[in-house]
Backbone as CSV, one residue per row, in Angstrom:
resi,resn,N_x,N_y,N_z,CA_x,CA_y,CA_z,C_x,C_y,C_z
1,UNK,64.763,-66.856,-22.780,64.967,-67.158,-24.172,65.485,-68.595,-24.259
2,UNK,64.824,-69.659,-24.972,65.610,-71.220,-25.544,65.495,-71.278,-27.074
3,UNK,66.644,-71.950,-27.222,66.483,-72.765,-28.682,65.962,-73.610,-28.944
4,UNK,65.162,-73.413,-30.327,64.217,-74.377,-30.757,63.850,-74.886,-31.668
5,UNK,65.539,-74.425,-32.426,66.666,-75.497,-33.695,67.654,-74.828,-33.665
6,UNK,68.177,-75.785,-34.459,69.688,-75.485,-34.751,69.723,-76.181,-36.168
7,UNK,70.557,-75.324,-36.823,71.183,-76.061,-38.340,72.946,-75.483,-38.438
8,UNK,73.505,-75.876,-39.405,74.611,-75.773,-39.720,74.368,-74.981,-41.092
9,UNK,75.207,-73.859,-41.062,75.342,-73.238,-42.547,76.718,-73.196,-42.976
10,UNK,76.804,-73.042,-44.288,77.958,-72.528,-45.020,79.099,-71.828,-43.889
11,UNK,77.858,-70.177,-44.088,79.373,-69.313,-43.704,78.925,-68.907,-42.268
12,UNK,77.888,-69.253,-41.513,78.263,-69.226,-39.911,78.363,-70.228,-39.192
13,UNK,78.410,-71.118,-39.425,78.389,-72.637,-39.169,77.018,-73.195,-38.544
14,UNK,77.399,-73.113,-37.102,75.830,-73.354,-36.439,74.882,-72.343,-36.008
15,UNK,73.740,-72.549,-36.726,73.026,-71.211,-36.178,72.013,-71.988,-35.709
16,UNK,71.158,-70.800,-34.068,70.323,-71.293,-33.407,69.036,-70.683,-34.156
17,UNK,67.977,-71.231,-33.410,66.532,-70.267,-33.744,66.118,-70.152,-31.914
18,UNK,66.226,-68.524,-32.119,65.872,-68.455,-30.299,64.626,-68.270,-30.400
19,UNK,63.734,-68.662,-28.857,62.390,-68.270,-29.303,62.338,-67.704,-27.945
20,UNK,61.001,-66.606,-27.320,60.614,-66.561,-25.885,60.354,-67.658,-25.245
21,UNK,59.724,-67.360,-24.144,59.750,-68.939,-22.939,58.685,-69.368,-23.358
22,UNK,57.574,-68.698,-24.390,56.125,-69.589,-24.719,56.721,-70.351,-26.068
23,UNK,57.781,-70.322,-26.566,58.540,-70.941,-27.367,58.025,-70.157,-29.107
24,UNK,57.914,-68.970,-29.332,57.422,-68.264,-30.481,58.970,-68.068,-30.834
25,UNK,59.068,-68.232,-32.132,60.075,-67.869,-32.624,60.494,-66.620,-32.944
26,UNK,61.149,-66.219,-32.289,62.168,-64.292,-32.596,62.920,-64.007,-33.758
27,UNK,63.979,-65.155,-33.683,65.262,-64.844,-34.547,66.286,-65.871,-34.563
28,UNK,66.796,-66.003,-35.646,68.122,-66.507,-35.539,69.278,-66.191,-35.617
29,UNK,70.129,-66.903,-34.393,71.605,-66.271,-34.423,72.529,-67.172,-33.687
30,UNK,72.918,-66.884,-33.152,74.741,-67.420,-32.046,74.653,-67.588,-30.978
31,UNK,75.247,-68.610,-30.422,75.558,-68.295,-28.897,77.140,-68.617,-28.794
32,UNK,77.797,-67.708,-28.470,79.174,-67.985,-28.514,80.224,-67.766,-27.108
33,UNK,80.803,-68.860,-26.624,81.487,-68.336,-25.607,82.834,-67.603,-25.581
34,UNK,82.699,-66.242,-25.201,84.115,-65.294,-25.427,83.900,-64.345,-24.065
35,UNK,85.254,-63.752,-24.257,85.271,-62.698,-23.733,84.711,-61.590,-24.465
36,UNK,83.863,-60.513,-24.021,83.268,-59.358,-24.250,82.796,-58.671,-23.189
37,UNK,83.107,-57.567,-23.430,83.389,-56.570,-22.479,83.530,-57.053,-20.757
38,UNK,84.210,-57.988,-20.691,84.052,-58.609,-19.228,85.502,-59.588,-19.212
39,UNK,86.264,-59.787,-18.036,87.013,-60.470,-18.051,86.953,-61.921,-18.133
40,UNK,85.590,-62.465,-17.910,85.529,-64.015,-17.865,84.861,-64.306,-18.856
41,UNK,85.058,-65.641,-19.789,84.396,-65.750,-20.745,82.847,-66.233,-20.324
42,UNK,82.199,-65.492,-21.215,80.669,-65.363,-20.842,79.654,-66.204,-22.365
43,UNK,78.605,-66.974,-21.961,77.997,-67.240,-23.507,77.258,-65.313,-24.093
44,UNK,77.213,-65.450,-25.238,76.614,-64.345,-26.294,76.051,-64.482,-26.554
45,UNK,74.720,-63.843,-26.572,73.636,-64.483,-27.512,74.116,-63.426,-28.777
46,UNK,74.333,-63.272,-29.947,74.342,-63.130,-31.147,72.991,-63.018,-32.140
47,UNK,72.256,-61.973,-31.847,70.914,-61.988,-32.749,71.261,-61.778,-34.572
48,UNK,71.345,-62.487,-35.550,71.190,-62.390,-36.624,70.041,-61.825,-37.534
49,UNK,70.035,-60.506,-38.594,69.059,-60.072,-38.830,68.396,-61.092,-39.879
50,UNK,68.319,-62.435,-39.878,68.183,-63.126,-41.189,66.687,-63.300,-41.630
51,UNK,65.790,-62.128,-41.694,64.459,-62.114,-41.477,64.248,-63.063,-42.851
52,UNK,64.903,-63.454,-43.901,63.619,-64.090,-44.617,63.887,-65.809,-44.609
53,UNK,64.176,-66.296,-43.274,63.819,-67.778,-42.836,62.943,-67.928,-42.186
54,UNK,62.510,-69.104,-42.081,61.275,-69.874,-41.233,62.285,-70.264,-39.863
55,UNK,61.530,-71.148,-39.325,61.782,-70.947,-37.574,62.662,-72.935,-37.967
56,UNK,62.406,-73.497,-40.037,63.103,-74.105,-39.903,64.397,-74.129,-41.362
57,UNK,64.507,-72.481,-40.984,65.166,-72.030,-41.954,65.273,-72.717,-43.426
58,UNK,64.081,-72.351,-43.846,63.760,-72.428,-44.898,63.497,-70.831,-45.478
59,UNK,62.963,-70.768,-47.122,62.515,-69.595,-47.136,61.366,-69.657,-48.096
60,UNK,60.284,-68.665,-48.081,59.386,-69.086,-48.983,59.056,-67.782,-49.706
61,UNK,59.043,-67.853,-51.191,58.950,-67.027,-51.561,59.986,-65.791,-52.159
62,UNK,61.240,-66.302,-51.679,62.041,-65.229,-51.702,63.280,-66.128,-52.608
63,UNK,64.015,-65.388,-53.549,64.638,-66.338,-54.859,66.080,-66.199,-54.791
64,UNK,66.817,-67.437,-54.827,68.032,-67.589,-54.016,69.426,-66.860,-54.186
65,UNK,69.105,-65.296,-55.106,70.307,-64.349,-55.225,70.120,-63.414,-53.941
66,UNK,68.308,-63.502,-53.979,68.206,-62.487,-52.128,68.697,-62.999,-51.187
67,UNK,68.337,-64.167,-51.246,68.657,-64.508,-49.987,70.378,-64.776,-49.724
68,UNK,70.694,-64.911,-50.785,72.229,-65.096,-50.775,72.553,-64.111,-50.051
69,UNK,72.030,-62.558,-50.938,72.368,-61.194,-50.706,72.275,-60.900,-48.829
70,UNK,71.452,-61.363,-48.766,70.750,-61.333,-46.980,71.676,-61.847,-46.178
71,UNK,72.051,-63.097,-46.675,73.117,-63.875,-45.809,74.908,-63.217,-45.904
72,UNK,75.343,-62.652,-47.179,76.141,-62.175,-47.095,76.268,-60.485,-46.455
73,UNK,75.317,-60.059,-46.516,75.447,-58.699,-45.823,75.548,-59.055,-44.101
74,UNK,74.466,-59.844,-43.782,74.651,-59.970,-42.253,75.824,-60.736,-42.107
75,UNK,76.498,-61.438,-42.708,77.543,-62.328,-42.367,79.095,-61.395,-42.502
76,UNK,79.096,-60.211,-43.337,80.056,-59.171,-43.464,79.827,-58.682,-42.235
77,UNK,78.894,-58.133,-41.323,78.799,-57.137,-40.417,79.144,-57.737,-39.326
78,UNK,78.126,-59.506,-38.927,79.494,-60.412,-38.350,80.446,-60.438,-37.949
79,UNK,81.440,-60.460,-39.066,83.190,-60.356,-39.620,83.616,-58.848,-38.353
80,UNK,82.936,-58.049,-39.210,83.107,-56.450,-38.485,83.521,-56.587,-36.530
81,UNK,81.975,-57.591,-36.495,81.603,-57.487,-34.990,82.905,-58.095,-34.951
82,UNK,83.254,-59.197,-34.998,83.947,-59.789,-34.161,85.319,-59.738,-33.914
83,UNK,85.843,-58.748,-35.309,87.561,-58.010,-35.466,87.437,-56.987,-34.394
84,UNK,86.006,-56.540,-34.339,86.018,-55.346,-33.573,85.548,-56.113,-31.910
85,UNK,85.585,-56.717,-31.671,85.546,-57.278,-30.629,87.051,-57.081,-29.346
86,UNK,88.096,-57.542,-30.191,89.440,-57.297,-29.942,89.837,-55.917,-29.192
87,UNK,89.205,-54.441,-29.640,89.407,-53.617,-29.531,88.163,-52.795,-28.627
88,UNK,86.672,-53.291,-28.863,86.006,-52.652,-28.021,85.537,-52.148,-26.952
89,UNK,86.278,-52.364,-25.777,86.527,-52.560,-24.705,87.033,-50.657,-24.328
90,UNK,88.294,-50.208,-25.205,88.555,-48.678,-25.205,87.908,-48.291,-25.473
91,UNK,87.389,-48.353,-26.456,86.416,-47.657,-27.655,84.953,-47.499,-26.702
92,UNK,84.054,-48.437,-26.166,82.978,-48.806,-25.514,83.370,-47.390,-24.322
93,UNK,84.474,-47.454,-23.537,85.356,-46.768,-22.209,85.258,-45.418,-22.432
94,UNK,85.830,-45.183,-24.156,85.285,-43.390,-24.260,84.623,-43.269,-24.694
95,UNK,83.794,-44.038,-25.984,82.305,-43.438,-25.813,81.632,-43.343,-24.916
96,UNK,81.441,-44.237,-24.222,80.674,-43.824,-22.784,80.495,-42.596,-21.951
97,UNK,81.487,-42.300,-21.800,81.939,-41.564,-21.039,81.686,-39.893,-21.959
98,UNK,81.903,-39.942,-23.626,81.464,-38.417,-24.148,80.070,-39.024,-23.980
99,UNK,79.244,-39.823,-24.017,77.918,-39.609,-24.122,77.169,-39.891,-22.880
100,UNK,77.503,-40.101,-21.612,77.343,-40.228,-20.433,76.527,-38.989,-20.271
101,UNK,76.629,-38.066,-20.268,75.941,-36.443,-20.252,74.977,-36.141,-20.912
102,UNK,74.613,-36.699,-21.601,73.824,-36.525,-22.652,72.098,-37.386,-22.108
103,UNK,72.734,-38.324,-21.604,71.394,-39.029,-20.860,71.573,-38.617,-19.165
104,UNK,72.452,-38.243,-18.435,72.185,-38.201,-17.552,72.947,-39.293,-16.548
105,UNK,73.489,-39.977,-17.224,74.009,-41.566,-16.499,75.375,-40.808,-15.066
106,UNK,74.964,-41.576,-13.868,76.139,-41.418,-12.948,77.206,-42.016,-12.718
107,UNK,76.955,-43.575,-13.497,77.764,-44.198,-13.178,79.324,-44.255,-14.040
108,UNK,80.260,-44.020,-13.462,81.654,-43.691,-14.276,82.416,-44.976,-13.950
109,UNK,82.665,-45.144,-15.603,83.477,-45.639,-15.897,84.309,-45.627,-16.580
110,UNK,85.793,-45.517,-16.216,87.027,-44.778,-16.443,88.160,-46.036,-16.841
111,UNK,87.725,-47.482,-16.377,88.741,-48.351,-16.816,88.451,-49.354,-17.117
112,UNK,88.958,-50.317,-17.414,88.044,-51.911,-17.673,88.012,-52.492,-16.819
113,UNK,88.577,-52.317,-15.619,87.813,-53.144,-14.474,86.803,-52.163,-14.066
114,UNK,86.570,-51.272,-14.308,84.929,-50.923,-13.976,83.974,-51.243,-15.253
115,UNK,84.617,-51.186,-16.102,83.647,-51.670,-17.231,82.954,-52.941,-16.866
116,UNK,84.239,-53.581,-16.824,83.748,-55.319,-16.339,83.376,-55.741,-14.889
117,UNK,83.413,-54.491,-14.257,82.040,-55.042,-12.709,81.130,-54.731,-13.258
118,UNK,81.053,-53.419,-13.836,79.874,-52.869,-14.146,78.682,-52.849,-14.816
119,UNK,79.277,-53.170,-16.163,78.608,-53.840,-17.318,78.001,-55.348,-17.646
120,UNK,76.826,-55.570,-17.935,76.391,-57.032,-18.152,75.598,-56.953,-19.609
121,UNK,76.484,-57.690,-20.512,75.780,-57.807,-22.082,74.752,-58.563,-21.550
122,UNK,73.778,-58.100,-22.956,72.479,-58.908,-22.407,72.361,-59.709,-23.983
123,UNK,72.881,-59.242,-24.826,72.920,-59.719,-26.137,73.226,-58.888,-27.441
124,UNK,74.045,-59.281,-28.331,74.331,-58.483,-29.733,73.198,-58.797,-30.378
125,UNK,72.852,-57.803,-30.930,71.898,-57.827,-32.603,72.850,-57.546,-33.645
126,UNK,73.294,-57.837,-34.697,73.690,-57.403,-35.646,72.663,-57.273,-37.001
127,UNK,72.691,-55.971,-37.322,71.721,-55.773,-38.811,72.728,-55.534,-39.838
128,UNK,72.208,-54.871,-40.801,72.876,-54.382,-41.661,73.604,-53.020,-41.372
129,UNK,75.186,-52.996,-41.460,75.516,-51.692,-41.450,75.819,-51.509,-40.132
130,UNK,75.214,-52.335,-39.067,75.002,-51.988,-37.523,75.367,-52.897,-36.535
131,UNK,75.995,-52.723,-35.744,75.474,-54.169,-34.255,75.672,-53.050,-33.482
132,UNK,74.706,-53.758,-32.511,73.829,-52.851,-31.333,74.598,-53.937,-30.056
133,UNK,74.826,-53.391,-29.063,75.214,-54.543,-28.049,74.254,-54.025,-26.881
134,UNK,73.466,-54.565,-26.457,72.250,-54.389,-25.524,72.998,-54.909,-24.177
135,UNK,73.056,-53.936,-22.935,73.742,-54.370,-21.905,72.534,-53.372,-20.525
136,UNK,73.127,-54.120,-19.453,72.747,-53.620,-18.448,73.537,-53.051,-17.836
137,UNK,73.306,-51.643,-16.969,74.181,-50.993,-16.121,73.454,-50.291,-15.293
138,UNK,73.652,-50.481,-13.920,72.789,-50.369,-12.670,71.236,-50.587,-12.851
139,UNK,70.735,-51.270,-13.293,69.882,-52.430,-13.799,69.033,-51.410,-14.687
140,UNK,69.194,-50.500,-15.394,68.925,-50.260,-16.533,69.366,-51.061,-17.468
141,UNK,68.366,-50.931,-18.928,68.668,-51.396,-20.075,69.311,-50.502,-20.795
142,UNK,70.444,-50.720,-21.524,71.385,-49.361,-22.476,72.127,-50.253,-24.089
143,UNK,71.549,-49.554,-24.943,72.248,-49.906,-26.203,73.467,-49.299,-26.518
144,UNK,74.507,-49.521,-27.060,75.680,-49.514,-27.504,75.652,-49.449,-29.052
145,UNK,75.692,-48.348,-29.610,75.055,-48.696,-31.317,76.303,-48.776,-32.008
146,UNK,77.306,-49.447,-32.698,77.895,-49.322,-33.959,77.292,-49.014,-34.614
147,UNK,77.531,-48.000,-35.912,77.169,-47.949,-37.332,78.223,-47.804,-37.912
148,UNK,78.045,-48.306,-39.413,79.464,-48.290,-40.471,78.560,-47.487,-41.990
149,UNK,79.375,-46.945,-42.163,78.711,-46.556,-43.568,80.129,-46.186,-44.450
150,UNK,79.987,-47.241,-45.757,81.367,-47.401,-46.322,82.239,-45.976,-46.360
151,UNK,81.539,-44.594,-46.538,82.234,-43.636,-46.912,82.605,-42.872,-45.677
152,UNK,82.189,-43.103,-44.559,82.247,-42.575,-43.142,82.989,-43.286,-42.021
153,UNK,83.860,-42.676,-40.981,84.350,-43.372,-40.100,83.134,-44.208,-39.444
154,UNK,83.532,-45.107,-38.411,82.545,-45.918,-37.920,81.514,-44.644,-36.739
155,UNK,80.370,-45.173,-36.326,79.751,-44.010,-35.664,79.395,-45.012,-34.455
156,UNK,79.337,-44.232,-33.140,79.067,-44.860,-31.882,77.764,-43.917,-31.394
157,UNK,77.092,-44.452,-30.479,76.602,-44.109,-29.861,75.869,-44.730,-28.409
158,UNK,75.362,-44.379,-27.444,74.457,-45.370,-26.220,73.273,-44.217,-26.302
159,UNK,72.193,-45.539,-26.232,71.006,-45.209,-25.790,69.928,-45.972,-25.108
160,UNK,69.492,-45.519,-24.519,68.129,-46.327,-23.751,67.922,-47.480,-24.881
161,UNK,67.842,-48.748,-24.638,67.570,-49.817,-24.947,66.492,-49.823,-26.302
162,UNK,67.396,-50.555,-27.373,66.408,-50.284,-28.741,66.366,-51.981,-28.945
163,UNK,64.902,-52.118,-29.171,64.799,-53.216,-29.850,65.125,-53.157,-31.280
164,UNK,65.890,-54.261,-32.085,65.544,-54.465,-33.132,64.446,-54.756,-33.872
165,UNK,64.374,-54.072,-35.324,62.637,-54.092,-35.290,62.998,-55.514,-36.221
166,UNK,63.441,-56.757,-35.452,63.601,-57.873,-36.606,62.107,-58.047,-37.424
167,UNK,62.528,-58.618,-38.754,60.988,-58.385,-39.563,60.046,-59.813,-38.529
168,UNK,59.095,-59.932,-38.844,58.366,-61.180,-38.082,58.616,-62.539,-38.281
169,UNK,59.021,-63.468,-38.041,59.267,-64.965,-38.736,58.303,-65.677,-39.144
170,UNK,58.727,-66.264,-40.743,57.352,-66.882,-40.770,57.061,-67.666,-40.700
171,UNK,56.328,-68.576,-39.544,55.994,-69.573,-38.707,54.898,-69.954,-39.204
């Protein structure tokens, strides 16, 4: 995956446009260096669901209360990710572990230094309502799903590796 712009916005400041290695544009989002789920700070890739930009974030067609609307919903869930960042590390430790059975997984992990040998983010998506944290563990691919739904506690789950179905960019 490279970048193949960058702009500055309002309320995320710099956002990239990642594309594959034939350089097609995917998505735009973050690369941020933090700690997550790992003791050393690592870059993030940060996928943003901001489907109605161009690859030079522009928009066509679409009239500037949506897109407002677009930018403030993904930019709330953002906010979410990254308060919840602080804390995910337990949270990541027992979900795992009730849903470990459920797929079959052997590998246990019981503390954060096994989390953090064990685990390798491969990248956040954040949508609406959702961030997914896509990681590797014993070189499987495994999703990590947040969901929020205002009237419901937050909902967890892992599963075999989900792409986001980001909408297509229009290039």
């Amino acid at each position: 995956m490279k970048i193949i712009n960058e702009v500055e916005n309002k309320l995320f400041g710099n956002l990239c446009c990642f594309a594959n290695d034939e350089g097609e544009p995917l998505f735009w989002g973050k690369q941020l260096k933090m700690k997550f789920l790992s003791q050393e700070e690592q870059n993030v890739v940060i996928g943003l669901n901001l489907y109605c930009f161009d690859v030079n974030f522009n928009t066509k067609g679409w009239d500037d209360e949506d897109v407002d609307s677009v930018l403030k919903e993904i930019y709330s869930q953002y906010q979410i990710f990254l308060s919840d960042c602080k804390g995910i590390d337990d949270i990541f430790i027992k979900e795992f572990n009730v849903e470990k059975k459920e797929w079959d997984i052997q590998a246990i992990i019981e503390s954060k230094e096994d989390l953090y040998f064990k685990i390798q983010v491969i990248q956040v998506d954040i949508i609406k309502d959702s961030y997914i944290i896509n990681f590797l563990l014993d070189n499987e691919e495994w999703s990590f799903i947040v969901s929020y739904d205002e009237t419901l506690p937050p909902c967890f789950s892992i599963n075999p590796r989900c792409e986001v179905p980001f909408a297509e960019m229009d290039y």
